[in-house]
ZADO-1210 file (C-alpha; in nm, 4 decimals, padded with zeros to 6 digits):
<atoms>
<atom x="12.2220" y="07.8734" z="06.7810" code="UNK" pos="1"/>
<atom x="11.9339" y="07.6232" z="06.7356" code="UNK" pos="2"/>
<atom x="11.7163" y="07.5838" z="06.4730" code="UNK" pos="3"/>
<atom x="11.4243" y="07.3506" z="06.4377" code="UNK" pos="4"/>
<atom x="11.4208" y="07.0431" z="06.1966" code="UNK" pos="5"/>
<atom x="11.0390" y="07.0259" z="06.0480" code="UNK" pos="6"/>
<atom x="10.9001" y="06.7228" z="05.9107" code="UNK" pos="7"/>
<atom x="10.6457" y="06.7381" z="05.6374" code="UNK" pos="8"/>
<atom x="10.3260" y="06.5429" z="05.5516" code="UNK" pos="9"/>
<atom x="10.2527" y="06.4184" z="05.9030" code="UNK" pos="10"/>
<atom x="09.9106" y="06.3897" z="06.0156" code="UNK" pos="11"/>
<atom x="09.8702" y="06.6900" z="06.2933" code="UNK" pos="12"/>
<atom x="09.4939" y="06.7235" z="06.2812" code="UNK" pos="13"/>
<atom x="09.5188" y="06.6855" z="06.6764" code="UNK" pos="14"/>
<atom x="09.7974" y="06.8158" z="06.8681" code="UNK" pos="15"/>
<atom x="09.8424" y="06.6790" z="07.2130" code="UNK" pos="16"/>
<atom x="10.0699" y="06.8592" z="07.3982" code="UNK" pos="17"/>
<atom x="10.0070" y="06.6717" z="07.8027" code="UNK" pos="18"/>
<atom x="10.2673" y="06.5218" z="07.9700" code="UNK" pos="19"/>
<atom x="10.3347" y="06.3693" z="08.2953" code="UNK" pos="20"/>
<atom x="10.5642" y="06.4614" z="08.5724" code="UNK" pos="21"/>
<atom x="10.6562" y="06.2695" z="08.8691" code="UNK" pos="22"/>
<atom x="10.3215" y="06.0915" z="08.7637" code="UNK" pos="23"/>
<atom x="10.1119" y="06.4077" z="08.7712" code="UNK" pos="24"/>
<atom x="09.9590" y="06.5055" z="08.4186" code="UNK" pos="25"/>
<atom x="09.9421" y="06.8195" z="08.3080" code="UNK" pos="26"/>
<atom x="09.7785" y="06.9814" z="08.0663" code="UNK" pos="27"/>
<atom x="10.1666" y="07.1301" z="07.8295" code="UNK" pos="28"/>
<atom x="10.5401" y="07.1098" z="07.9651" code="UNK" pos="29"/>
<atom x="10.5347" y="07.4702" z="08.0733" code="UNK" pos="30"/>
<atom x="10.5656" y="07.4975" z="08.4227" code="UNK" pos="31"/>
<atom x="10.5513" y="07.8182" z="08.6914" code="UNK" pos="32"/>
<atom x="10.8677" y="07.8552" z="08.8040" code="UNK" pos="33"/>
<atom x="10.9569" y="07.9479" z="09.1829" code="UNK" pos="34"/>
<atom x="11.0040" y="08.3556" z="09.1572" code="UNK" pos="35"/>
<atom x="11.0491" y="08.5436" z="09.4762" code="UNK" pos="36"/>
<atom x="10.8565" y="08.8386" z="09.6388" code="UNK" pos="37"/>
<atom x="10.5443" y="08.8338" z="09.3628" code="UNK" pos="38"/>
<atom x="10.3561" y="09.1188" z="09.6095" code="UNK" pos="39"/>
<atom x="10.5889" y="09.3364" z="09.4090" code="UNK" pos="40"/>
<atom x="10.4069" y="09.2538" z="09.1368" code="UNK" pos="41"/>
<atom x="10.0228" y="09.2596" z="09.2094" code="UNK" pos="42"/>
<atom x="09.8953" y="09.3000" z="09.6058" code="UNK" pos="43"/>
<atom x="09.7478" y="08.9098" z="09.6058" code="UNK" pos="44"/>
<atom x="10.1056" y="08.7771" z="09.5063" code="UNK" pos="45"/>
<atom x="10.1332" y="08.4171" z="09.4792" code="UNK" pos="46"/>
<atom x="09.7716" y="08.3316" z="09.5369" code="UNK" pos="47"/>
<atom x="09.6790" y="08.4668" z="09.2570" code="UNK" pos="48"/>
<atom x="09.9722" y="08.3274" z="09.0406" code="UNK" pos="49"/>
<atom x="09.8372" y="07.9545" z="09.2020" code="UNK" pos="50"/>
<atom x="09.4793" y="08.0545" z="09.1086" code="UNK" pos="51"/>
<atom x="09.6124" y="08.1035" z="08.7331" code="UNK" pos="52"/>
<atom x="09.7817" y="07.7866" z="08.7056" code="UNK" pos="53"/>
<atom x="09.5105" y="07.5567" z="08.8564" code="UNK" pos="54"/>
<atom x="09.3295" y="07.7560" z="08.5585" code="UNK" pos="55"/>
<atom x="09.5600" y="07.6430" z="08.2892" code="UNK" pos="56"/>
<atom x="09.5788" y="07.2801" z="08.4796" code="UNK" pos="57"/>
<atom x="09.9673" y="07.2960" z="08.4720" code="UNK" pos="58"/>
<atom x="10.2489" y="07.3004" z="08.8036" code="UNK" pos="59"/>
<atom x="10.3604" y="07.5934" z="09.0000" code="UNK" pos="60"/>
<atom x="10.6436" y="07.5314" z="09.2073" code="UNK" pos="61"/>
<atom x="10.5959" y="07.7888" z="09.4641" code="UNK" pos="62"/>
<atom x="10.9263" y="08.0145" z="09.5296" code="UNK" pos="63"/>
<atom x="11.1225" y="08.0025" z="09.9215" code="UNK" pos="64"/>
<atom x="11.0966" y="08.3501" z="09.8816" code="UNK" pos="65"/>
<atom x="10.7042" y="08.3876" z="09.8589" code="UNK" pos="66"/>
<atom x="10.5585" y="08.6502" z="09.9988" code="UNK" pos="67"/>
<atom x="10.2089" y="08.5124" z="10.0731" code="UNK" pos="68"/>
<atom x="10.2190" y="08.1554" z="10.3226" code="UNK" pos="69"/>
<atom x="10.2549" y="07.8435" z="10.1584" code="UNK" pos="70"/>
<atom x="09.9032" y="07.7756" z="10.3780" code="UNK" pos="71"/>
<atom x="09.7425" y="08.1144" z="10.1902" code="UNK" pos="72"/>
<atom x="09.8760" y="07.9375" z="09.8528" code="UNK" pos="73"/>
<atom x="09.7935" y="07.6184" z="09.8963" code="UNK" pos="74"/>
<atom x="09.4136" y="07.6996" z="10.0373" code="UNK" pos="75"/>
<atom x="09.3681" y="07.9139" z="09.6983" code="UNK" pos="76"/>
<atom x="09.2698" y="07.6512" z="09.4754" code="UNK" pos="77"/>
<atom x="09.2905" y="07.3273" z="09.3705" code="UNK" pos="78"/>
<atom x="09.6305" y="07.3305" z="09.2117" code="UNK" pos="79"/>
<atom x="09.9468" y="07.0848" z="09.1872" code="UNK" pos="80"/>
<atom x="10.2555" y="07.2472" z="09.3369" code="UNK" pos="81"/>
<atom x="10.5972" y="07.1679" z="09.4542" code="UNK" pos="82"/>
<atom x="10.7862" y="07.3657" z="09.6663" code="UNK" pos="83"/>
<atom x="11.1325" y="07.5389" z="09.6371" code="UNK" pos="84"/>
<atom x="11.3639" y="07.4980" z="09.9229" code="UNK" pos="85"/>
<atom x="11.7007" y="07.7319" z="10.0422" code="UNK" pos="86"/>
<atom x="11.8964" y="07.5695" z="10.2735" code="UNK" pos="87"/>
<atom x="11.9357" y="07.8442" z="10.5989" code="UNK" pos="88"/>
<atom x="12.2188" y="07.8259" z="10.8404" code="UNK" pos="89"/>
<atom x="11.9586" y="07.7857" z="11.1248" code="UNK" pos="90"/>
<atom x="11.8469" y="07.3836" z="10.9544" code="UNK" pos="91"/>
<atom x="11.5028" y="07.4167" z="11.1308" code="UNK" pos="92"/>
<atom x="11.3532" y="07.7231" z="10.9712" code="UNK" pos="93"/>
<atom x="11.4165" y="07.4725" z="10.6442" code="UNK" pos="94"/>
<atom x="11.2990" y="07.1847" z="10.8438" code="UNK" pos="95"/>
<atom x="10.9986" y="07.3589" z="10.9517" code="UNK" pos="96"/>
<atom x="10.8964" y="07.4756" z="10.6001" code="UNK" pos="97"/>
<atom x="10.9089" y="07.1401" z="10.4685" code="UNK" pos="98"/>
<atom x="10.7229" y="07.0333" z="10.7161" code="UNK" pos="99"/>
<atom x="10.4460" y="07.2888" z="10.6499" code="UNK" pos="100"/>
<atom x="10.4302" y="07.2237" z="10.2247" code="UNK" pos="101"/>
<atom x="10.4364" y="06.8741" z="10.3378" code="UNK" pos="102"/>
<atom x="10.1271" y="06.9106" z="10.5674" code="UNK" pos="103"/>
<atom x="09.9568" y="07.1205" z="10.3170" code="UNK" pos="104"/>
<atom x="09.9358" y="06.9293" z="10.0137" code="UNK" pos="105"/>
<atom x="10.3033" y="07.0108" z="09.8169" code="UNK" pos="106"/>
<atom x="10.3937" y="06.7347" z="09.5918" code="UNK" pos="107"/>
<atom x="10.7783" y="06.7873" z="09.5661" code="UNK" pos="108"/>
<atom x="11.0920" y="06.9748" z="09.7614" code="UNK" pos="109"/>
<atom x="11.2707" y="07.1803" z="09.5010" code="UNK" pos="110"/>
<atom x="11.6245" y="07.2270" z="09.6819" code="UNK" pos="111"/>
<atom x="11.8091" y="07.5211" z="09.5106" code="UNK" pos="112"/>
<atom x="12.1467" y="07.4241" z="09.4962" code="UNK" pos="113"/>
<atom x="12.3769" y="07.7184" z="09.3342" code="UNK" pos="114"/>
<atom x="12.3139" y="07.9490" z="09.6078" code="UNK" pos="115"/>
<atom x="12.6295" y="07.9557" z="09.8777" code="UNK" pos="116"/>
<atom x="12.6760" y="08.2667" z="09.8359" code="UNK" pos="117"/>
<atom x="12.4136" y="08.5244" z="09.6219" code="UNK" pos="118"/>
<atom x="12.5807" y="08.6250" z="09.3255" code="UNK" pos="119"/>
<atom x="12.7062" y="08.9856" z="09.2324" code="UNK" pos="120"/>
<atom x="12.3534" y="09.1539" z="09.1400" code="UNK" pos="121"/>
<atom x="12.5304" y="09.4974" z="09.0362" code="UNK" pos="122"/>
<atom x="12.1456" y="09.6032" z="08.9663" code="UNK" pos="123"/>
<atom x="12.0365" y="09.5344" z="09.3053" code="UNK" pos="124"/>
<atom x="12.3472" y="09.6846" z="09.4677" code="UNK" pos="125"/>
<atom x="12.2826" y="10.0042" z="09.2109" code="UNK" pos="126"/>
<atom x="11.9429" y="10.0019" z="09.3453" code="UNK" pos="127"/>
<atom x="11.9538" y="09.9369" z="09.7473" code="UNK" pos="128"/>
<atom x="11.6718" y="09.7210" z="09.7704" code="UNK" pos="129"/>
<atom x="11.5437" y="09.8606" z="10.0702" code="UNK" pos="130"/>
<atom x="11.5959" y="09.6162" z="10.3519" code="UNK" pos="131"/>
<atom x="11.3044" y="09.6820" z="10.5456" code="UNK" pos="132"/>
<atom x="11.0683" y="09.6515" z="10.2732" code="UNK" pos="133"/>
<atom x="11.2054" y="09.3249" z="10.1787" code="UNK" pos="134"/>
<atom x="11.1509" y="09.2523" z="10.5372" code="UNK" pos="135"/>
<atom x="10.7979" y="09.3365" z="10.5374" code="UNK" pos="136"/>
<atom x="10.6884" y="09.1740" z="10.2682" code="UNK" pos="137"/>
<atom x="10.8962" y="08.8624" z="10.2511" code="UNK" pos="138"/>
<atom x="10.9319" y="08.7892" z="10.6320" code="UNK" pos="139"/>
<atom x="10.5712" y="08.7355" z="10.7084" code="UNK" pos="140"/>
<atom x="10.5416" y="08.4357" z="10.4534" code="UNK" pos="141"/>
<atom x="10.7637" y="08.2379" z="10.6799" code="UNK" pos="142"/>
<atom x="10.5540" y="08.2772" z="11.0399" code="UNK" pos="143"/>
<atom x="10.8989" y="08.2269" z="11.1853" code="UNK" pos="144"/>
<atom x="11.0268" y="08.5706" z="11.2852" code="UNK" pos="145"/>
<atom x="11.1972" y="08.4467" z="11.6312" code="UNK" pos="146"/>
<atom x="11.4372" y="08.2113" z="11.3990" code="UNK" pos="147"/>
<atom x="11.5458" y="08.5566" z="11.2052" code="UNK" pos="148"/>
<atom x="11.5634" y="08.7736" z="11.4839" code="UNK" pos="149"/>
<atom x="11.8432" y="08.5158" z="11.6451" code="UNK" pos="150"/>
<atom x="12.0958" y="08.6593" z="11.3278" code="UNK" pos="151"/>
<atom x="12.0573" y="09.0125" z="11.4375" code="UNK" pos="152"/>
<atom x="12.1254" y="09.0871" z="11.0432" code="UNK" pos="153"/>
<atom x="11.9457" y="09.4404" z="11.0516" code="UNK" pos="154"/>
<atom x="12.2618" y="09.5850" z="11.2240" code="UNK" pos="155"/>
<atom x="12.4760" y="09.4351" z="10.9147" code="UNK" pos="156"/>
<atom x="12.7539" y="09.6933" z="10.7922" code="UNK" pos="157"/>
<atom x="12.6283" y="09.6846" z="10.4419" code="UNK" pos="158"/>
<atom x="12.9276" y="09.6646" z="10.1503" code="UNK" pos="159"/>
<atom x="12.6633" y="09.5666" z="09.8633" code="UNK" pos="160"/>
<atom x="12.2941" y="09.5798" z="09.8598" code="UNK" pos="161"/>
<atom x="12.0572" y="09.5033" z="10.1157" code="UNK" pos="162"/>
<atom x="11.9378" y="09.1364" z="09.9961" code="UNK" pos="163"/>
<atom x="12.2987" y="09.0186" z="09.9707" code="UNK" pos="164"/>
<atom x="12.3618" y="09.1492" z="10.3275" code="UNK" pos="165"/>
<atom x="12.0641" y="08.9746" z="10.4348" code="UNK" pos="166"/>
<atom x="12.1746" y="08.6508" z="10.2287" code="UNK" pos="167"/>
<atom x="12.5139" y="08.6375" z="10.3390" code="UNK" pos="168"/>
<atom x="12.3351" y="08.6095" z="10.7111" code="UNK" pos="169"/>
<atom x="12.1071" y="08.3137" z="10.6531" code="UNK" pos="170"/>
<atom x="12.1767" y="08.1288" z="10.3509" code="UNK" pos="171"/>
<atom x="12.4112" y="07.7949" z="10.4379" code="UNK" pos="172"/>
<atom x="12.7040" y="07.8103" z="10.2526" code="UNK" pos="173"/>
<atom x="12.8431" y="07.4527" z="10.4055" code="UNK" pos="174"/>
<atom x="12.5877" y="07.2986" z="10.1858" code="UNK" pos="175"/>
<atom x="12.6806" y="07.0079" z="10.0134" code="UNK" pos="176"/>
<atom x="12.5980" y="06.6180" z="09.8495" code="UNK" pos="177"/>
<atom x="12.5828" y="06.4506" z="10.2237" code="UNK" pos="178"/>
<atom x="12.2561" y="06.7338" z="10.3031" code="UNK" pos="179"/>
<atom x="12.0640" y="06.5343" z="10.0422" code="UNK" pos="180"/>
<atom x="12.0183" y="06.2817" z="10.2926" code="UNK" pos="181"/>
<atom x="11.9400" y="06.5544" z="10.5838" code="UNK" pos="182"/>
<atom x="11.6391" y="06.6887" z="10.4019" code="UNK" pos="183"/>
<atom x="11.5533" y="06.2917" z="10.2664" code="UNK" pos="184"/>
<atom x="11.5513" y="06.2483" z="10.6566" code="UNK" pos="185"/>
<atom x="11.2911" y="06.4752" z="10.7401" code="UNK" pos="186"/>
<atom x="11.0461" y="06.4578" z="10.4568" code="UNK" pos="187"/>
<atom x="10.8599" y="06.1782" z="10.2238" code="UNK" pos="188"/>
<atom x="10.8803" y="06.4052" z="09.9358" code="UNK" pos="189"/>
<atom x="11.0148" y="06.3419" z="09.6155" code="UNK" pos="190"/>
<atom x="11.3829" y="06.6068" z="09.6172" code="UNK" pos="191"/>
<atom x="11.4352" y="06.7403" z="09.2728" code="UNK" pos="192"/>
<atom x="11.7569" y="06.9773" z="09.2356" code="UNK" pos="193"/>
<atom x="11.7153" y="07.3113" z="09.1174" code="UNK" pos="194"/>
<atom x="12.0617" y="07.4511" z="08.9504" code="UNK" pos="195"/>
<atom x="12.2478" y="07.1881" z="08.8042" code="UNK" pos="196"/>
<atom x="12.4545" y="07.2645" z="08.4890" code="UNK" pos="197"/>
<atom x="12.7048" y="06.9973" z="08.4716" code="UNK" pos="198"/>
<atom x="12.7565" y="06.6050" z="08.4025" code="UNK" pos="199"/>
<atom x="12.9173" y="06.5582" z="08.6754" code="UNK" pos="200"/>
<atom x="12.6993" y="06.6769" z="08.9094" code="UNK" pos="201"/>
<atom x="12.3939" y="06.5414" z="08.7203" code="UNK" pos="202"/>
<atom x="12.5516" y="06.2046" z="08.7869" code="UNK" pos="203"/>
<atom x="12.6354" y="06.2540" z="09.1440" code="UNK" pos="204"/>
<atom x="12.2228" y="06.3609" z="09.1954" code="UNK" pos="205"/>
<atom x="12.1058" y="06.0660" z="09.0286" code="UNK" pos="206"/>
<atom x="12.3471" y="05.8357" z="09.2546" code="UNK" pos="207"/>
<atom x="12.1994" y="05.9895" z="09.5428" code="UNK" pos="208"/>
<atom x="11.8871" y="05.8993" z="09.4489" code="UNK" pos="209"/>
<atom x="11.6919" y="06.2352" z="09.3866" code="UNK" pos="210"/>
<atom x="11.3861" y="06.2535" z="09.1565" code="UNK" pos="211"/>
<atom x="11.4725" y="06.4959" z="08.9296" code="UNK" pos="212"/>
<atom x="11.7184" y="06.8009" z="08.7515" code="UNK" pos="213"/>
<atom x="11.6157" y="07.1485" z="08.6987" code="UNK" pos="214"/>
<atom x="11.9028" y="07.2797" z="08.4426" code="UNK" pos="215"/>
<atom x="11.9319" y="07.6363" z="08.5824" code="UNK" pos="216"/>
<atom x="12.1749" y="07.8692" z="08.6090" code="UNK" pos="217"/>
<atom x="11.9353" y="08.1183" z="08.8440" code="UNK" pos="218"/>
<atom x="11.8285" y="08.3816" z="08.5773" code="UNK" pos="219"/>
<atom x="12.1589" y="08.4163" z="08.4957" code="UNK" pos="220"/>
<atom x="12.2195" y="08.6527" z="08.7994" code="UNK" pos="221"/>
<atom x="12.4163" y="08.4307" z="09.0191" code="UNK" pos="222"/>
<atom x="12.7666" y="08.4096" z="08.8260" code="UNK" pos="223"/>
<atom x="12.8766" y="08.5521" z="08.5112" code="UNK" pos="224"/>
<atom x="13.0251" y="08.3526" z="08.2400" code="UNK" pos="225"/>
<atom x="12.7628" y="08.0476" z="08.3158" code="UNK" pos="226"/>
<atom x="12.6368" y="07.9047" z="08.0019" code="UNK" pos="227"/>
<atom x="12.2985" y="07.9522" z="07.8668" code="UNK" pos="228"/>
<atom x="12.0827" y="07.6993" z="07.9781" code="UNK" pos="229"/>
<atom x="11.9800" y="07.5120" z="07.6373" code="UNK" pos="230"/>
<atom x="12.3468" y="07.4826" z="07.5872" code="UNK" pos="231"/>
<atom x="12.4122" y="07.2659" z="07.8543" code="UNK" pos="232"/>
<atom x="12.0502" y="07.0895" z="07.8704" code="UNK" pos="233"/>
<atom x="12.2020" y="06.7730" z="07.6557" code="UNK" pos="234"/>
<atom x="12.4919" y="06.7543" z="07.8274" code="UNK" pos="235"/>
<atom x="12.2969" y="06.6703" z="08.1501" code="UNK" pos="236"/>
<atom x="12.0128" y="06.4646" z="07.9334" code="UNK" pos="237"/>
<atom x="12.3020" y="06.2566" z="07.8206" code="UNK" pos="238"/>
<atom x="12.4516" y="06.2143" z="08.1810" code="UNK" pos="239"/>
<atom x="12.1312" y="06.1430" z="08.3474" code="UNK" pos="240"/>
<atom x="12.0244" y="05.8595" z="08.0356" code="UNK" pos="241"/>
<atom x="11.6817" y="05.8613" z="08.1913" code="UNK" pos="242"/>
<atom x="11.7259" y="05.7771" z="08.5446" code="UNK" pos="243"/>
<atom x="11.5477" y="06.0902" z="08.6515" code="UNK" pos="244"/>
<atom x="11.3220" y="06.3817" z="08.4181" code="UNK" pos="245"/>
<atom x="11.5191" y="06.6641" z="08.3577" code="UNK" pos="246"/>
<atom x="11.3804" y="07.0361" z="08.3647" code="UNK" pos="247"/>
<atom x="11.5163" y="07.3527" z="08.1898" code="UNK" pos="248"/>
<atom x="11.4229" y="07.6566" z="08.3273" code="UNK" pos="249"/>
<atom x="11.6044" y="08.0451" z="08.1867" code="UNK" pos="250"/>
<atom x="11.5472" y="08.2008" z="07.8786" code="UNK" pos="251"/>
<atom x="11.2345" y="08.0393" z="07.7834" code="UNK" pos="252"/>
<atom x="11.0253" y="08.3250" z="07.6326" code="UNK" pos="253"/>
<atom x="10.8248" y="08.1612" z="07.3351" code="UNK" pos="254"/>
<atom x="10.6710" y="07.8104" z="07.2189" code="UNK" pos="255"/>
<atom x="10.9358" y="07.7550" z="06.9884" code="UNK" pos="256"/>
<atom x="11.2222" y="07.7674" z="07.2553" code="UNK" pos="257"/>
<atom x="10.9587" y="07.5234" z="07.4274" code="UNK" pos="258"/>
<atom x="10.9554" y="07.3056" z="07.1739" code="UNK" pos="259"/>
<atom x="11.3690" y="07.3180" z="07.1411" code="UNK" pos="260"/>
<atom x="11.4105" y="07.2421" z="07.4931" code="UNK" pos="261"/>
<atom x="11.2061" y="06.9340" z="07.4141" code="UNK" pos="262"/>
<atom x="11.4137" y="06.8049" z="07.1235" code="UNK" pos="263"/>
<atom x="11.6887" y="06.8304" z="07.3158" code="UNK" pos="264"/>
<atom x="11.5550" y="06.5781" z="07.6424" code="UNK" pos="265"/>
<atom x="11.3966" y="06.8012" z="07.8786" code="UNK" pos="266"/>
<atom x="11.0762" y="06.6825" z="08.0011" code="UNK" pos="267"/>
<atom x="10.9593" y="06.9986" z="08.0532" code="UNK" pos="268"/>
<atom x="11.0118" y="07.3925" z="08.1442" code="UNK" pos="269"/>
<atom x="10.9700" y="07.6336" z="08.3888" code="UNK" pos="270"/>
<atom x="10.8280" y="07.9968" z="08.3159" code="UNK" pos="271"/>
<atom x="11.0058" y="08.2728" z="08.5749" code="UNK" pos="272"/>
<atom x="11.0481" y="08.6502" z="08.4367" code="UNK" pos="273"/>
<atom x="10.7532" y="08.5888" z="08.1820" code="UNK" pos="274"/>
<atom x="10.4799" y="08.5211" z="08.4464" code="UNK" pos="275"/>
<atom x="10.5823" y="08.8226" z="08.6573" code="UNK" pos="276"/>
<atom x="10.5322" y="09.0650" z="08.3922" code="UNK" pos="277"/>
<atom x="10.1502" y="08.8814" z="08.3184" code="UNK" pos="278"/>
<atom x="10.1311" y="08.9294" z="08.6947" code="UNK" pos="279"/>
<atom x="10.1777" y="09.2544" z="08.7199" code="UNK" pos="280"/>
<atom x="10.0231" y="09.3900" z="08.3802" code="UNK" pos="281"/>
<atom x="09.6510" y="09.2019" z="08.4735" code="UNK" pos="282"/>
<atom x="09.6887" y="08.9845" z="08.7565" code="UNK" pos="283"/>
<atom x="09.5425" y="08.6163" z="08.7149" code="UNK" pos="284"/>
<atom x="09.4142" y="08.7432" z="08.3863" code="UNK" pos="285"/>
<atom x="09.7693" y="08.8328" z="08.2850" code="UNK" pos="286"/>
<atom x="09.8989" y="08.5030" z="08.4088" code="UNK" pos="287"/>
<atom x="09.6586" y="08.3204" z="08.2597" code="UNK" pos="288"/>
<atom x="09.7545" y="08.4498" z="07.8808" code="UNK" pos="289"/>
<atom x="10.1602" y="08.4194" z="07.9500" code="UNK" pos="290"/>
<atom x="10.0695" y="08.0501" z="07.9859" code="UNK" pos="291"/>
<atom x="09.8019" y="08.0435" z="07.7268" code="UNK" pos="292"/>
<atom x="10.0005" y="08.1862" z="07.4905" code="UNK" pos="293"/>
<atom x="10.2829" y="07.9854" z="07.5605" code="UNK" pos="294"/>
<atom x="10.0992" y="07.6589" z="07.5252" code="UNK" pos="295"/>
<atom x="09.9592" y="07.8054" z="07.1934" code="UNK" pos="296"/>
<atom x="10.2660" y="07.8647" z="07.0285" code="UNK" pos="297"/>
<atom x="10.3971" y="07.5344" z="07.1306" code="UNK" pos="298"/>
<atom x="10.0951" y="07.3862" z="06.9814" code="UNK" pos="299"/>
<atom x="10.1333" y="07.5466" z="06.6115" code="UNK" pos="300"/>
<atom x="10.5409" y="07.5045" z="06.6628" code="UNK" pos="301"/>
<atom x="10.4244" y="07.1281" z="06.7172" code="UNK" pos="302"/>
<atom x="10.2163" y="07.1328" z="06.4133" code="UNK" pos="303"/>
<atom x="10.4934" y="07.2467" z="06.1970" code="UNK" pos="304"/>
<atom x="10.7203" y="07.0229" z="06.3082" code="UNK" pos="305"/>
<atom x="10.4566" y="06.7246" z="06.2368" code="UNK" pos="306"/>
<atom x="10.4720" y="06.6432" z="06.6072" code="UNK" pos="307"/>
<atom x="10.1440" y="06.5589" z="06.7076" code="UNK" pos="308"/>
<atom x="10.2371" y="06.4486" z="07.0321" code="UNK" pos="309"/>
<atom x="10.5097" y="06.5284" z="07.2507" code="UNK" pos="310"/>
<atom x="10.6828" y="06.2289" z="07.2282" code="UNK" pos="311"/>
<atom x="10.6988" y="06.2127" z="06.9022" code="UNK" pos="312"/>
<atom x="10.9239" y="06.5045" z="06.9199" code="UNK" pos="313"/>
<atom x="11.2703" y="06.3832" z="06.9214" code="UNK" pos="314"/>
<atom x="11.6654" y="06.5452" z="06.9054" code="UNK" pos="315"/>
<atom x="11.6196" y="06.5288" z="06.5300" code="UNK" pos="316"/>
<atom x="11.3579" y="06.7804" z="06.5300" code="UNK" pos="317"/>
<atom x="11.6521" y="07.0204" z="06.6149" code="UNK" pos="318"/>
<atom x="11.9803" y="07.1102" z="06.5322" code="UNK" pos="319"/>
<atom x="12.3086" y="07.2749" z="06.7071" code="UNK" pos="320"/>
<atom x="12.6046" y="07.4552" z="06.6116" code="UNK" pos="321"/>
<atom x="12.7297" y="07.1134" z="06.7372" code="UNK" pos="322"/>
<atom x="12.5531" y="06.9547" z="06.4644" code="UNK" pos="323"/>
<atom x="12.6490" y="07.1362" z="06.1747" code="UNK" pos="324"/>
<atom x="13.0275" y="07.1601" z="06.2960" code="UNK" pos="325"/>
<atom x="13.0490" y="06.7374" z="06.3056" code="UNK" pos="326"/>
<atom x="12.8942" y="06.7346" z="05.9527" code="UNK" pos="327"/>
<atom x="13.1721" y="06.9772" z="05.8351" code="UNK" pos="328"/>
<atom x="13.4645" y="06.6922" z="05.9495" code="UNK" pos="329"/>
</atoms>
């Protein structure tokens, strides 16, 4: 539990809710997070999700698992994006997609790091998720279809659902710290690591010299038992002490969790499940009033709170079941 700490009788006439990341502003900390597949969603997919967040003048960190190009995406609009990045067990279908968001104007490599293995997703194993859909509408994104071919991972004996039969085929489960330098090899882009939950491994990232966290336990589909995000988001502030921004993303549905996030030393958040449902309700339209109404509600939660700016928002804005239990002794 965390509840907000509002401060009274400060001057919040003007709110200003921009921040920087990576030293590009944007207009609130609430960020497009890399979801897969968004054709399932509205027939444009990810151009039109771009299209809404050049709109709103905030970040959309385009998902591995697009189905539209990164070219298609990135010839939309006008937009700031990063990239997210699976390591595959053949290195150059990776190498050549950095390569492309590279060439085409991506500001950042978002390397997804708690995937080895894809989790248990009982709903997609209750479901089948049809292999050769996925196949059509995910494959042509890449414009690599020789690489895939090579794995022959159609004729796969399925024992769970389709997507973890193609995962288990291509993902690189021998990933580990020493690949940071691999993909630092073959790219100028800033490497921010997407699925960190720990001290430890916060540490270890910022020794190997990566620009930035994302605090994400993947949606909470990859392992069970994995803590909530915002319960873990100070533990990694605290490890990090500022060497690198740290980004939540999971579980971030209004301003006010937003605005907790903040307190707590994340420099901003990224939007998944949220945006998908905009998407598919009204398109760019729908997109457009997820993030509006986001940055809204972050703006009056600021107000409240007599932040006028975000960094004059600060951990004792909020408190934690931490909090209150160290107050008791």
């Amino acid at each position: 539990m965390h509840r907000l700490r509002p401060r009274i009788l400060v001057d919040v006439s003007k709110i200003d809710m921009s921040t920087t990341l990576l030293g590009y502003k944007m207009q609130s900390p609430i960020i497009v997070a890399p979801t897969g597949i968004h054709k399932y969603a509205h027939p444009e997919g990810e151009v039109v999700t771009a299209r809404a967040a050049a709109a709103c003048n905030t970040l959309m960190v385009l998902s591995f698992s697009s189905s539209r190009k990164l070219e298609d995406v990135a010839s939309s609009c006008n937009s700031l994006r990063f990239y997210q990045l699976y390591v595959y067990k053949n290195r150059e279908v990776s190498a050549t997609l950095v390569r492309r968001a590279e060439k085409y104007g991506f500001k950042a490599i978002v390397l997804t790091v708690d995937t080895p293995r894809l989790g248990r997703r009982e709903k997609d194993i209750k479901n089948k998720c049809p292999l050769s859909f996925f196949l059509y509408i995910y494959l042509p994104s890449f414009g690599l279809f020789s690489f895939y071919f090579s794995y022959s991972f159609i004729a796969v004996n399925f024992c769970g659902s389709d997507l973890e039969a193609f995962a288990s085929q291509t993902l690189d489960p021998s990933l580990c710290w020493k690949d940071i330098e691999w993909l630092r090899s073959i790219t100028s882009l800033p490497i921010i690591l997407k699925g960190i939950t720990t001290a430890e491994d916060a540490i270890n990232a910022v020794e190997l010299g990566v620009s930035g966290i994302v605090v994400s336990n993947h949606g909470a589909r990859q392992l069970d038992y994995s803590p909530a995000t915002i319960s873990v988001l100070e533990e990694v502030v605290k490890a990090v002490s500022g060497a690198v921004p740290v980004l939540l993303d999971g579980g971030v549905r209004r301003g006010t969790d937003v605005f907790k996030a903040l307190a707590l030393g994340a420099k901003a958040v990224l939007v998944g499940r949220p945006i998908l449902y905009g998407l598919a309700a009204k398109g760019e339209n729908g997109v457009k009033s997820v993030i509006k109404m986001l940055q809204g509600e972050l703006e009056l939660t600021m107000a409240l709170c007599g932040t006028p700016s975000i960094n004059a928002i600060t951990r004792k804005h909020v408190q934690t079941e931490g909090d209150i239990l160290r107050s008791l002794l």
